[in-house]
MARBAPA-987270 format. One record per residue: residue in one letter; x, y, z of N, C-alpha, C, O in turn. Coordinates in steps of 0.05 Angstrom, whole numbers, padded with zeros to 5 digits, always signed. Layout:
<rs>
AXYZXYZXYZXYZ...
</rs>
This chain:
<rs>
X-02015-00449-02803-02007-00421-02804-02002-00410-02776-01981-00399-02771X-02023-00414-02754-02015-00402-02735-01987-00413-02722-01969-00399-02711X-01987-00445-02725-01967-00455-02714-01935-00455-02723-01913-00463-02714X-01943-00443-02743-01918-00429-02755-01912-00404-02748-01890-00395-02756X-01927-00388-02734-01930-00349-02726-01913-00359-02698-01897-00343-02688X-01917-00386-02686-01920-00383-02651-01884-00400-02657-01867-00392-02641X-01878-00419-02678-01852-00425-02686-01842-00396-02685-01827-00394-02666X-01844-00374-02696-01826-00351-02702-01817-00342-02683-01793-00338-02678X-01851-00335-02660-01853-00319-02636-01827-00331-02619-01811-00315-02611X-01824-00362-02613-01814-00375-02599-01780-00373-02610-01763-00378-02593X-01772-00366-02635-01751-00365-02640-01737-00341-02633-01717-00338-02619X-01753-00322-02646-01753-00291-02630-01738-00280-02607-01718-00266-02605X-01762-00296-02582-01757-00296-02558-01727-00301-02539-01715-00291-02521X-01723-00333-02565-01691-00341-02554-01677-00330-02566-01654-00333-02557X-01677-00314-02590-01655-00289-02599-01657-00273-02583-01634-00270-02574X-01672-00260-02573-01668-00235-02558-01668-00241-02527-01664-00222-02512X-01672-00266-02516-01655-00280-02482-01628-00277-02493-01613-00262-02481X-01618-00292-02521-01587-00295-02518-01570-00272-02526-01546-00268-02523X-01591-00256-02538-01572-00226-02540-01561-00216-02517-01537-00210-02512X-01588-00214-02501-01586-00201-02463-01579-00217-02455-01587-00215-02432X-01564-00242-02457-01546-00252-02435-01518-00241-02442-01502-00231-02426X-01511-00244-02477-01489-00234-02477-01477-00207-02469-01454-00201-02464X-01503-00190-02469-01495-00153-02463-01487-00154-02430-01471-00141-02418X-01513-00180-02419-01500-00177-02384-01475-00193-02382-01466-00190-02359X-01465-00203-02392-01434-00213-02394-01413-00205-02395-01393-00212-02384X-01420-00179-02417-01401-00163-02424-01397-00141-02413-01377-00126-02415X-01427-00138-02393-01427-00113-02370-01450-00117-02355-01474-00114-02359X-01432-00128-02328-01447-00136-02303-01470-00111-02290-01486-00111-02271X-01466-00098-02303-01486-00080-02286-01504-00078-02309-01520-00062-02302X-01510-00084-02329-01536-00084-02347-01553-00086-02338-01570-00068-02339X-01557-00102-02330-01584-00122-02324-01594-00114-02287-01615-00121-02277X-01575-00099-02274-01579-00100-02243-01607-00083-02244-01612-00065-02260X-01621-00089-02228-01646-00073-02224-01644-00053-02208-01628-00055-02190X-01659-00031-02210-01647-00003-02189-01657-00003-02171-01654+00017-02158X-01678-00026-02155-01677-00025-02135-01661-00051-02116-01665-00053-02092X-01645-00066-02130-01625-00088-02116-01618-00086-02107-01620-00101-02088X-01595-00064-02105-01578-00054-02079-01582-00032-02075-01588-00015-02092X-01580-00029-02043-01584-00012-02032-01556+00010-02029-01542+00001-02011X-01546+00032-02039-01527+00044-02035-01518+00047-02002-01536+00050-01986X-01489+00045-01993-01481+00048-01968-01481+00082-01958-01487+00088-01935X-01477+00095-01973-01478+00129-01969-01492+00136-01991-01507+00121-02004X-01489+00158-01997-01494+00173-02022-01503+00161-02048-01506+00137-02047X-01508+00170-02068-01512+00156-02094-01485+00148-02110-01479+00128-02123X-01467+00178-02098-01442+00180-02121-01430+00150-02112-01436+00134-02094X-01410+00152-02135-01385+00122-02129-01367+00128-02105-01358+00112-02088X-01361+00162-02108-01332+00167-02101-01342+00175-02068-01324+00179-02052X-01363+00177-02060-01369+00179-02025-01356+00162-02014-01333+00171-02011X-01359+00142-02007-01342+00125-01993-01309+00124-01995-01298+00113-01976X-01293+00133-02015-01267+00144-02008-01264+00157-02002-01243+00156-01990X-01278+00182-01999-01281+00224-01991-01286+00213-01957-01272+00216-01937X-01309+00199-01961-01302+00188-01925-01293+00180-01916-01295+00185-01892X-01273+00159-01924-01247+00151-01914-01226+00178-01916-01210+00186-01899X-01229+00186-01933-01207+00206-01923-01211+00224-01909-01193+00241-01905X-01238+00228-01896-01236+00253-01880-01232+00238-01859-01213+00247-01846X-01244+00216-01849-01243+00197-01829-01209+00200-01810-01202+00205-01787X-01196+00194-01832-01169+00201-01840-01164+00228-01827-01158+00229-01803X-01164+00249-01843-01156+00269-01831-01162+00272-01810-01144+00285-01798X-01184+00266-01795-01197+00269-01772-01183+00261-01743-01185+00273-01721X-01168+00235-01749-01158+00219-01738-01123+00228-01736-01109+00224-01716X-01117+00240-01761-01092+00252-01758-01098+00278-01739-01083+00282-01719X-01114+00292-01743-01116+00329-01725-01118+00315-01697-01103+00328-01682X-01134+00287-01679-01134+00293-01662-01114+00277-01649-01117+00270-01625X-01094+00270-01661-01072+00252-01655-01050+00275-01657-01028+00268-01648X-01053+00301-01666-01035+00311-01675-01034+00344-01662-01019+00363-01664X-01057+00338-01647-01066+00370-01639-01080+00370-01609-01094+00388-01599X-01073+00341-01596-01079+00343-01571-01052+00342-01557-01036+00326-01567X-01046+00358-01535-01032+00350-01525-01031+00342-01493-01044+00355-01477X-01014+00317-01484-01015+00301-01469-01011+00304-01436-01016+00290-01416X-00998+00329-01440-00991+00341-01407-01017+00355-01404-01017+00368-01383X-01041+00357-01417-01061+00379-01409-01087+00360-01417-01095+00347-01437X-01100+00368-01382-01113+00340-01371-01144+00348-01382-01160+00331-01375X-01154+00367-01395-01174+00372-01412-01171+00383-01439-01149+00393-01443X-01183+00384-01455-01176+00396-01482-01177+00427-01486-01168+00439-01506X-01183+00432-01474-01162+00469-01467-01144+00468-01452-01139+00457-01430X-01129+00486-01476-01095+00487-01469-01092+00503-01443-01112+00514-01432X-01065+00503-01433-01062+00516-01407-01065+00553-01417-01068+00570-01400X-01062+00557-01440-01058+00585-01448-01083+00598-01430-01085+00614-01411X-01103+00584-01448-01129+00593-01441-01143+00590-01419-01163+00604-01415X-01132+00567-01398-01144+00566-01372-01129+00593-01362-01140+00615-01355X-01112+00589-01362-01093+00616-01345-01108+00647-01349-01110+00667-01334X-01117+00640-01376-01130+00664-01382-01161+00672-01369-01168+00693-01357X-01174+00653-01375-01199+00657-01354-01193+00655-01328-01211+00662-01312X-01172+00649-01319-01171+00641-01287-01170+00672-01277-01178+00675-01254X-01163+00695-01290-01156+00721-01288-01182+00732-01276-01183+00744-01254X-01202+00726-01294-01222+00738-01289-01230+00771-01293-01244+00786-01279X-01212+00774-01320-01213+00800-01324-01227+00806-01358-01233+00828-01367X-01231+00783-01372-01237+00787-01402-01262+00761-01399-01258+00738-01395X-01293+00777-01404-01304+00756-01417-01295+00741-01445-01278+00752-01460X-01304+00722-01451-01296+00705-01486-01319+00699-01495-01331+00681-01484X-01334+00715-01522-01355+00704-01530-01350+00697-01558-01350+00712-01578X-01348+00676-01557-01341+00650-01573-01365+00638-01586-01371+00620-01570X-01375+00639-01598-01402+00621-01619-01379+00601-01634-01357+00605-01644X-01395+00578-01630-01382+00556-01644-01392+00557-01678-01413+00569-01682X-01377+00546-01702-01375+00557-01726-01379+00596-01732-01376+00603-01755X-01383+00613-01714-01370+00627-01723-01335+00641-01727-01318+00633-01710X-01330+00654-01741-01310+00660-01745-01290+00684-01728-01265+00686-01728X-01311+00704-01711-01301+00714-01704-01298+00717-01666-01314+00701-01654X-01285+00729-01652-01284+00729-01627-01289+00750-01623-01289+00768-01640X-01298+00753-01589-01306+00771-01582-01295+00774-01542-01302+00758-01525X-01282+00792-01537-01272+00797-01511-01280+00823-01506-01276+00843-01519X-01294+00818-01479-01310+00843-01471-01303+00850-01436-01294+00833-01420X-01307+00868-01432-01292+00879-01394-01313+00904-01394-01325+00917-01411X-01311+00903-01367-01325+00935-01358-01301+00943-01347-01290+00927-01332X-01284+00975-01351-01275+00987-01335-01286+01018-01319-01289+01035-01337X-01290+01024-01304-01307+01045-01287-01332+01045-01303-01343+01024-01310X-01337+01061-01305-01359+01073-01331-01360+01066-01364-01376+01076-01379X-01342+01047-01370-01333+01047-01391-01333+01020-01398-01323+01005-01381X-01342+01010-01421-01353+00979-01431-01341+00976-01453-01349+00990-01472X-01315+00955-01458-01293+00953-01474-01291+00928-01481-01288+00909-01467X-01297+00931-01518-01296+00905-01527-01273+00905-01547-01265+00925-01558X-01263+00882-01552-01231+00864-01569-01249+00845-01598-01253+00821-01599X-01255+00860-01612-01266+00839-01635-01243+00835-01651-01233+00856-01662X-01232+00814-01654-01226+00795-01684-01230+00760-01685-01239+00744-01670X-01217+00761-01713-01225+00731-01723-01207+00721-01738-01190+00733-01751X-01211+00696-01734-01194+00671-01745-01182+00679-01769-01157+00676-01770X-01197+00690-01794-01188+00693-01820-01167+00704-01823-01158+00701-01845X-01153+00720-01806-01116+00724-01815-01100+00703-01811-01075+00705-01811X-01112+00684-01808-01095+00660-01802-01089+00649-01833-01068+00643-01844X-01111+00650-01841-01108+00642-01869-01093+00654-01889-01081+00644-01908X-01095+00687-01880-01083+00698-01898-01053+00705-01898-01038+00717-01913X-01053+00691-01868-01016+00697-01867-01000+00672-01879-00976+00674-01883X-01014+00650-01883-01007+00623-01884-00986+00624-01897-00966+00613-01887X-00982+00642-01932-00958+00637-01943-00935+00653-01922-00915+00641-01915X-00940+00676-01915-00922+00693-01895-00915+00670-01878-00891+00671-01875X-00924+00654-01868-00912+00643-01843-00882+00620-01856-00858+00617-01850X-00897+00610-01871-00880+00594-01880-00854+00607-01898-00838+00590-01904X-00850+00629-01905-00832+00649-01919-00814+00652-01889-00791+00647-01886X-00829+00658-01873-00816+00665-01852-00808+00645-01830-00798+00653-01810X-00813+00614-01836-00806+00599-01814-00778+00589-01835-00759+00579-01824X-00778+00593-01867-00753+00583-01881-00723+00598-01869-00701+00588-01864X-00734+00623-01866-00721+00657-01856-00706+00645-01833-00681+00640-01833X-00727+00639-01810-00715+00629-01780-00709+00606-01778-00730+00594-01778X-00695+00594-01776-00694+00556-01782-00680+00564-01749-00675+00542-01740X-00675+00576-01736-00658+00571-01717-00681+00584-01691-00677+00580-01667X-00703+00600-01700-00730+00599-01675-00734+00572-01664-00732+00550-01675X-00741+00579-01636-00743+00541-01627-00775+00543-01623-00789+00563-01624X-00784+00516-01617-00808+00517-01626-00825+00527-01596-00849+00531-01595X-00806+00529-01573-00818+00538-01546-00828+00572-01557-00849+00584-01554X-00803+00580-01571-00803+00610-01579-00836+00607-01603-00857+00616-01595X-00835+00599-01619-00857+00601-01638-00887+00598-01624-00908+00610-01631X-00882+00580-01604-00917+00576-01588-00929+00602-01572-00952+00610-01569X-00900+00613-01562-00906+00641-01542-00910+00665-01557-00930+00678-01551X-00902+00671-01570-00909+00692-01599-00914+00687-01619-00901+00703-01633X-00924+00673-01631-00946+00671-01661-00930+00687-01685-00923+00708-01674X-00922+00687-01706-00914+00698-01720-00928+00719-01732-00917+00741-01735X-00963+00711-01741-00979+00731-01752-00981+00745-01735-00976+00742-01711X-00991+00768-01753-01008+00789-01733-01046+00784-01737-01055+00775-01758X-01051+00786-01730-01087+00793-01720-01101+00813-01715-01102+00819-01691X-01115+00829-01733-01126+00852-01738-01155+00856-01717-01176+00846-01725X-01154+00868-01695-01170+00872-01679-01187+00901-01686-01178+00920-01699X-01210+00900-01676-01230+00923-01672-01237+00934-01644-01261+00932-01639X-01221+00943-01625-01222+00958-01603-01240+00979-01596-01234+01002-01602X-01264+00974-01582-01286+00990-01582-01287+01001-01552-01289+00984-01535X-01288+01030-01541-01285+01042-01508-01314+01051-01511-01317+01070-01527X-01339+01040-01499-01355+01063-01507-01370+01065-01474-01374+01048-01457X-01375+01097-01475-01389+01109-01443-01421+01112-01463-01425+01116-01487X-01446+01105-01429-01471+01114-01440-01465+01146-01442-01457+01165-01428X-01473+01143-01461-01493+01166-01465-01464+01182-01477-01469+01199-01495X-01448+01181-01473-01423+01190-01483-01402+01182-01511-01380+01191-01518X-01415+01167-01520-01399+01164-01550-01384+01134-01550-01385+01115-01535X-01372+01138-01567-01348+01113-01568-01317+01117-01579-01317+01135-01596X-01294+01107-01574-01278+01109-01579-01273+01078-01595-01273+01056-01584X-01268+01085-01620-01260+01050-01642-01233+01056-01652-01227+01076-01666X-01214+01032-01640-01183+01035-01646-01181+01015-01674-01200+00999-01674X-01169+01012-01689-01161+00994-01702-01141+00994-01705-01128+01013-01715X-01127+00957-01692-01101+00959-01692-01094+00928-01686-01111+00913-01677X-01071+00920-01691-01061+00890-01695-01042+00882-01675-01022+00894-01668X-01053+00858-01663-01040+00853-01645-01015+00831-01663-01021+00821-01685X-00989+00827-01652-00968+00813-01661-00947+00823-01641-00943+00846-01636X-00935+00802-01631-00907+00805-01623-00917+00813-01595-00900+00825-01581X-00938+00810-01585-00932+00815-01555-00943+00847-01554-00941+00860-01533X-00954+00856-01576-00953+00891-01577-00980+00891-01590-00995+00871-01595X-00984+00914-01593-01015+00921-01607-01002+00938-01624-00981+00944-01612X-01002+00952-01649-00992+00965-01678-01018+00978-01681-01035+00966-01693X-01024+01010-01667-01044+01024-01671-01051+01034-01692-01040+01057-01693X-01069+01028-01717-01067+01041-01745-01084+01071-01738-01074+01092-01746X-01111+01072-01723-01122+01098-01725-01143+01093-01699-01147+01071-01690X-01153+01118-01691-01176+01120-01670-01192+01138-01677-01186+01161-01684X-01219+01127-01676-01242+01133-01692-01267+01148-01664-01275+01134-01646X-01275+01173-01667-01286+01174-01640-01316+01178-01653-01320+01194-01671X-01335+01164-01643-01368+01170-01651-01386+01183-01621-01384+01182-01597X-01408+01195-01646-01418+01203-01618-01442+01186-01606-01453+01188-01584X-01447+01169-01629-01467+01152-01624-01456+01123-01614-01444+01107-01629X-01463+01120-01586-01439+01090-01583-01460+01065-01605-01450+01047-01618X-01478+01069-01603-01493+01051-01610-01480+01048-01639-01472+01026-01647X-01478+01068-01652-01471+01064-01679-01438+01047-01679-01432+01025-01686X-01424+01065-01670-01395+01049-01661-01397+01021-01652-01375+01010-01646X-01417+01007-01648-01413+00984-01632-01427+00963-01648-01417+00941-01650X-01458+00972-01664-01466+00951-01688-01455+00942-01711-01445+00955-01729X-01459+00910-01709-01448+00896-01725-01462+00891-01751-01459+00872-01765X-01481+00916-01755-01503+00911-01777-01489+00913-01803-01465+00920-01802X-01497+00908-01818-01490+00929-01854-01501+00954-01850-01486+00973-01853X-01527+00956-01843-01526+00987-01840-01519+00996-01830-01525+01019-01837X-01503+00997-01809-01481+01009-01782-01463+01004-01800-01461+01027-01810X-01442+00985-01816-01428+00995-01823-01431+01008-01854-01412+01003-01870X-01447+01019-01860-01443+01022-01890-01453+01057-01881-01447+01076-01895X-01472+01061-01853-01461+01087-01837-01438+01091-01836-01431+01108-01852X-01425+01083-01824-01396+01098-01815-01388+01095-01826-01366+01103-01819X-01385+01084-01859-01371+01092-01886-01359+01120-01894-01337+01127-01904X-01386+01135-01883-01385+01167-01891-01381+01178-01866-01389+01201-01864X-01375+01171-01852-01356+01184-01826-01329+01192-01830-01313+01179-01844X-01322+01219-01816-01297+01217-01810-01278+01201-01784-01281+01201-01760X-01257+01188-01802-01249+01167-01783-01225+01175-01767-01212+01164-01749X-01222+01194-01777-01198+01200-01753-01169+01205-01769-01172+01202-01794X-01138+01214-01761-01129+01209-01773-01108+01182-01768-01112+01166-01750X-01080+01181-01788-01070+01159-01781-01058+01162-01749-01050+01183-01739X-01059+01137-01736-01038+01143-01705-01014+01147-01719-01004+01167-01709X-01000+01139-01734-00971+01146-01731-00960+01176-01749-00937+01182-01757X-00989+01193-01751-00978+01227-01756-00990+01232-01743-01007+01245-01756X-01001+01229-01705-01002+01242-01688-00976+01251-01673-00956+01237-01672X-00978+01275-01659-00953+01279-01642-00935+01256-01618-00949+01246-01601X-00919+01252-01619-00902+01236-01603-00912+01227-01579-00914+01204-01570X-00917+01252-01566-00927+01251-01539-00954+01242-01539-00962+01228-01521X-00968+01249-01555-01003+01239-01557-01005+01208-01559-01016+01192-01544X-00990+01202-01585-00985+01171-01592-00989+01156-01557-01008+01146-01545X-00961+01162-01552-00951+01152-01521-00972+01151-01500-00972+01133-01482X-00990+01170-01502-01001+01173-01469-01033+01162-01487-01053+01158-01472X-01035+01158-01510-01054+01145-01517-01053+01107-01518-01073+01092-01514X-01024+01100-01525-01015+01074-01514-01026+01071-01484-01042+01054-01477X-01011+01094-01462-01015+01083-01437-01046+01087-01427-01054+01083-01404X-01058+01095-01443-01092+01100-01444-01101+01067-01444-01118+01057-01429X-01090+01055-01461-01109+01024-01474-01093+01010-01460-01106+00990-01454X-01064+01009-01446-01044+00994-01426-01062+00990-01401-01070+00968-01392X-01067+01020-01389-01086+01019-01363-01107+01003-01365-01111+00988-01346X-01129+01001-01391-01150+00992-01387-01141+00956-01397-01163+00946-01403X-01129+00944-01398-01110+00913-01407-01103+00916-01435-01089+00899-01446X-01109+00930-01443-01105+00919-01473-01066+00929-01477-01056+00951-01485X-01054+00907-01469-01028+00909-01469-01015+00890-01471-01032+00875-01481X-00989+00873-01468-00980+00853-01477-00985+00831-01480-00981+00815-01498X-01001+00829-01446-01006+00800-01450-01042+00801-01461-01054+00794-01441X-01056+00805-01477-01073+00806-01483-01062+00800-01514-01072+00782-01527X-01037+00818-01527-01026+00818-01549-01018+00793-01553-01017+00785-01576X-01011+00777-01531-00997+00752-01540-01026+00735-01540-01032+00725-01562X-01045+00730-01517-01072+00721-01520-01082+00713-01549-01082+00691-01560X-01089+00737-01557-01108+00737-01577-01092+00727-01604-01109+00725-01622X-01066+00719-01616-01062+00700-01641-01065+00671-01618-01077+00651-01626X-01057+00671-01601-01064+00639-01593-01089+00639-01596-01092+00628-01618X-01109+00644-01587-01132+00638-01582-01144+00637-01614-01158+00620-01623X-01132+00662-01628-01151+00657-01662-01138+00636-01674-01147+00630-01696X-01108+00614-01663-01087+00595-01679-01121+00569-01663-01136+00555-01675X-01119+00576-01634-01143+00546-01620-01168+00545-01633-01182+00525-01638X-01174+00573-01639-01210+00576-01653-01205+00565-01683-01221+00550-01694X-01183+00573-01693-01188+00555-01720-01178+00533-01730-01180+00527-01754X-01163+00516-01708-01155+00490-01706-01186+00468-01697-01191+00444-01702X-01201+00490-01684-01224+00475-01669-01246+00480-01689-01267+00469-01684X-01244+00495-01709-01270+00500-01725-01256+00480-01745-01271+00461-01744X-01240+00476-01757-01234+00460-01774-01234+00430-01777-01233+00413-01795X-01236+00432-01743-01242+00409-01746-01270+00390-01734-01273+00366-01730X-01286+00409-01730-01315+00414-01731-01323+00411-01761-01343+00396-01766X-01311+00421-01780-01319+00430-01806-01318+00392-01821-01336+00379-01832X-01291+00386-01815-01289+00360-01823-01308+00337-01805-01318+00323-01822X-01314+00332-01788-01336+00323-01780-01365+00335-01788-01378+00317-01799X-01376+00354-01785-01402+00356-01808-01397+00350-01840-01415+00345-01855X-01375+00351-01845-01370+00345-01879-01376+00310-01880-01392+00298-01895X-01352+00297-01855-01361+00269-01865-01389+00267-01855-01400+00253-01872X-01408+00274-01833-01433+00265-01827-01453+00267-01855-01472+00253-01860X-01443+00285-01870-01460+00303-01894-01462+00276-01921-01482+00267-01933X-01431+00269-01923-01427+00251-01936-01443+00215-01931-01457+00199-01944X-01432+00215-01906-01442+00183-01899-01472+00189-01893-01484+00168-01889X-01489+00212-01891-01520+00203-01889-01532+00198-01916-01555+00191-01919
</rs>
């Protein structure tokens, strides 16, 4: 009797080896144990193509976005520009926005905008480069097509602030309104509560239903202190270099993210 239980046991056994050889036959990964291989990146399958292709892109932007007459990787725009010595640049790397700041007499004058109209002009540009087929591309590098929505801040101690908002494009600044506070401090924080204060402020009215002559001698107001052409032309180069250079910052932490 028993030797008939241990006949069964033993028949058993080789039915169910020859089942599981056939299931690993029919699918090589049945049988792999989960600790056999060691994955090269990630768990997913698809990491290792996502990293080739950023690898990829990576390799195209800096093949495609350096250029060869300029013996460091800032362009001559921007050397020329600090060489002036008239606009600090406070630039945080991954942030989005810029920041240009000057003292004139008594008066501490900052240029905030950011990259993000770049994005938003993207379909405009291309509407508009179908438009010009006959702009040459010397003409397209020196004036930028978008415009760039700046926050122009004049503020004296103890004396208030003056906040312009207005878009630089074309070499010009496009004054929408001037906002005068009496608190510079308030005019100048980048809080939520600073701005969700000056929500309920009065902001001024539009510049273009001020009188003719006011308009004018308020232009040559922000001319005297730089904020005039070539600052206008400045600032879309510099937000076209900040978000050529974040982007591709962005794609290098993406593949590091992936391949650890």
């Amino acid at each position: 009797m028993q030797t008939a239980r241990n006949a069964q046991r033993i028949t058993i056994s080789a039915n169910h080896l020859s089942n599981q050889n056939l299931l690993k036959r029919s699918n090589p990964t049945f049988f792999r144990p989960f600790h056999s291989s060691k994955p090269i990146l990630g768990a997913g399958e698809s990491d290792i193509e996502l990293s080739t292709r950023l690898a990829q892109e990576i390799e195209y932007e800096r093949e495609n976005n350096v250029n060869p007459n300029e013996s460091s990787n800032e362009p001559a725009f921007l050397t020329n520009f600090r060489s002036q010595g008239i606009w600090k640049i406070e630039d945080q790397p991954g942030s989005d926005e810029i920041a240009l700041i000057r003292d004139f007499g008594n008066e501490h004058i900052r240029v905030l905008f950011s990259i993000g109209d770049i994005g938003e002009s993207a379909e405009a540009d291309e509407m508009e480069e179908s438009e010009d087929m006959n702009e040459t591309k010397e003409e397209e590098e020196e004036t930028p097509a978008f415009p760039v929505r700046c926050a122009i801040t004049i503020s004296k101690q103890s004396q208030g602030a003056l906040t312009i908002d207005a878009q630089a494009i074309d070499g010009s600044f496009t004054i929408e309104n001037i906002s005068f506070y009496k608190d510079a401090k308030l005019a100048t924080d980048l809080t939520a509560e600073a701005d969700w204060a000056r929500r309920g402020l009065y902001i001024g009215p539009q510049f273009d239903t001020l009188d003719q002559s006011v308009q004018e001698q308020f232009e040559h107001f922000l001319e005297e202190r730089g904020i005039a052409t070539e600052l206008a032309l400045f600032i879309p180069n510099f937000a076209e270099f900040k978000e050529q250079r974040e982007y591709c910052a962005w794609l290098e932490n993406v593949k590091a993210f992936v391949d650890a």
